[in-house]
C-alpha positions in Angstrom: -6.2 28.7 -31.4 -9.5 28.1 -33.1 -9.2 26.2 -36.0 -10.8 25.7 -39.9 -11.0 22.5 -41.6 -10.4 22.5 -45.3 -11.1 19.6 -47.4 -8.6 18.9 -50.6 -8.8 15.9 -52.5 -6.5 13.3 -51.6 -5.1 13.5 -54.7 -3.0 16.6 -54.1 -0.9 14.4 -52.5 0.2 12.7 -55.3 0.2 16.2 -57.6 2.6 17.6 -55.0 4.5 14.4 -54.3 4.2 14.8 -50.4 3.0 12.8 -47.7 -0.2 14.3 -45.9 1.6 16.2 -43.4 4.0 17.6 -46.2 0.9 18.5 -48.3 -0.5 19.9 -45.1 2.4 22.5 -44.0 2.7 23.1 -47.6 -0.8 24.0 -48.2 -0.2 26.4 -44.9 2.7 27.5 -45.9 0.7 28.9 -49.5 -1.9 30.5 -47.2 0.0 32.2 -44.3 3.0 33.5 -46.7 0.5 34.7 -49.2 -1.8 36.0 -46.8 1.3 38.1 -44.7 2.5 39.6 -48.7 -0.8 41.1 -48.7 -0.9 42.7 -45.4 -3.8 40.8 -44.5 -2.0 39.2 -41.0 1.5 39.9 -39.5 4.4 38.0 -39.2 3.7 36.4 -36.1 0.0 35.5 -37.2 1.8 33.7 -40.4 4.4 32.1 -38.3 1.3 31.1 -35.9 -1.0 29.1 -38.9 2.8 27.4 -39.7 4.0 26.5 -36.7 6.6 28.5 -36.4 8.5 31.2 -34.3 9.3 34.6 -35.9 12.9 34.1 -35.8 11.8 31.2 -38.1 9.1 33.0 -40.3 12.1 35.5 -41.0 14.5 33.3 -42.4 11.4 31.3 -44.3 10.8 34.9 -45.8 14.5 35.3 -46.7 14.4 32.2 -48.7 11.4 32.8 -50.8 12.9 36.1 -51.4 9.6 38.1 -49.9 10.2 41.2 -48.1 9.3 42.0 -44.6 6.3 44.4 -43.5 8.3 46.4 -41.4 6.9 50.2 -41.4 7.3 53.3 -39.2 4.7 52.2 -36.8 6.7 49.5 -36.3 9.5 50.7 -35.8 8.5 53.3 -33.2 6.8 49.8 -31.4 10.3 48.8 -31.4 11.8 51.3 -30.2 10.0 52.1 -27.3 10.1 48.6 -26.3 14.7 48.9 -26.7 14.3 51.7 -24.7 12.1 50.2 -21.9 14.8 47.5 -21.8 17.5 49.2 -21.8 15.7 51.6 -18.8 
């Protein structure tokens, strides 16, 4: 993954009360959950900027209370994909 550097001034730390890699995933956190509300990337794109697996990104998105993105497109995808499995 390509990534962008984003300068904040160390004094976010101390706003936050966080160590720099707390101030980090939280900053990501911010930017990938706000950025999946939006539509703007998927669930797996915002579980890729955190670190995390969608199993994961789920259950973050059941604690903060924000719904999942899941239209019809989707759930054809799905579907097609159960019935492949299941042959």
């Amino acid at each position: 993954m390509n990534e962008l550097h984003v300068t904040f001034p160390k004094s976010l730390e101390i706003t936050l009360n966080k160590s720099e890699s707390e101030t980090v995933s939280t900053i990501k956190e911010i930017v990938a959950l706000h950025l999946y509300k939006n539509g703007t990337i998927s669930l797996g794109k915002a579980g890729e900027i955190m670190g995390l697996s969608k199993q994961e990104m789920l259950h973050l998105l059941s604690i903060r209370r924000i719904p999942i993105n899941y239209d019809v497109d989707d759930l054809e995808s799905d579907l097609e994909t159960l019935d492949r499995v299941l042959g």
